[in-house]
C-alpha positions as CSV (number, residue, x, y, z in Angstrom):
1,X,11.9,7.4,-1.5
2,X,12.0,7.8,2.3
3,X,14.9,5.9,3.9
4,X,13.8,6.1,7.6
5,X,12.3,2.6,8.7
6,X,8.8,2.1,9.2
7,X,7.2,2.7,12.6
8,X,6.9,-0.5,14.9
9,X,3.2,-2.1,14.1
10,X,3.2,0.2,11.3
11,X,4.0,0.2,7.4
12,X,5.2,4.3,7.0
13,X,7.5,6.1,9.0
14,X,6.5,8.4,11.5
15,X,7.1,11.7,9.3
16,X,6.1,10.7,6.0
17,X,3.1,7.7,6.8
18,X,0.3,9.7,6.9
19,X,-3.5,8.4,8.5
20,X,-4.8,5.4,6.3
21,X,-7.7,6.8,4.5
22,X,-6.1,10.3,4.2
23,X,-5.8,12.3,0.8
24,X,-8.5,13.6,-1.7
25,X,-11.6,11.9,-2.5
26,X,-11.4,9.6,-5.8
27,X,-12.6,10.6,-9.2
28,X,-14.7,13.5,-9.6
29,X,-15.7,14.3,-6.3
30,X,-11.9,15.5,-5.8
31,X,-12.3,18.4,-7.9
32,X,-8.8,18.1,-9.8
33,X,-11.0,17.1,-13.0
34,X,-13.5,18.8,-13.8
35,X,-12.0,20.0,-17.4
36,X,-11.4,16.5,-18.6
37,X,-8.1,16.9,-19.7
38,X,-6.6,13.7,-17.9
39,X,-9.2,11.6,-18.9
40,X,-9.5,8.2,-20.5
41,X,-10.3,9.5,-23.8
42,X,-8.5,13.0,-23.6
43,X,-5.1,11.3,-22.6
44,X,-6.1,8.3,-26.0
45,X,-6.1,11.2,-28.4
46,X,-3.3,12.8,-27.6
47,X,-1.5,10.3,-27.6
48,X,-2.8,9.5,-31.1
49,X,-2.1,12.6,-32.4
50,X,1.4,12.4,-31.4
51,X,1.7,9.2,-33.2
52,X,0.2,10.8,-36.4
53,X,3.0,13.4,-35.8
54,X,5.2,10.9,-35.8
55,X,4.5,9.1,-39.0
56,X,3.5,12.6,-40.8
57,X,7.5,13.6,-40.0
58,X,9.0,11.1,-40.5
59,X,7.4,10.3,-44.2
60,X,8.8,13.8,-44.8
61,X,12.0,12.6,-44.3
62,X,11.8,9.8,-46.4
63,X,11.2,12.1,-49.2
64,X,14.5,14.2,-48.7
């Protein structure tokens, strides 16, 4: 995190505030998702499947 203290009247510093309202769009109409890979759902199964993973190994090492 910046340490330099935040411009007088404002709540960033001078090099690292930035305009309020600046940055990408939101959602789709930034372009950064159009394959779906971080969405909802997406991000849900993997997640699953790493748990499945997870129980699949470690019942194999029970076994041993």
């Amino acid at each position: 995190m910046c340490q330099c203290p935040a411009n007088r009247g404002k709540k960033r510093c001078r090099i690292h505030g930035g305009a309020n309202g600046s940055g990408g769009q939101k959602g789709e109409r930034n372009g950064a998702f159009k394959h779906g890979g971080w969405s909802n759902d997406a991000v849900a199964l993997r997640r699953a499947a790493g748990r499945l993973l997870r129980v699949v190994r470690d019942s194999g090492r029970a076994v041993e």
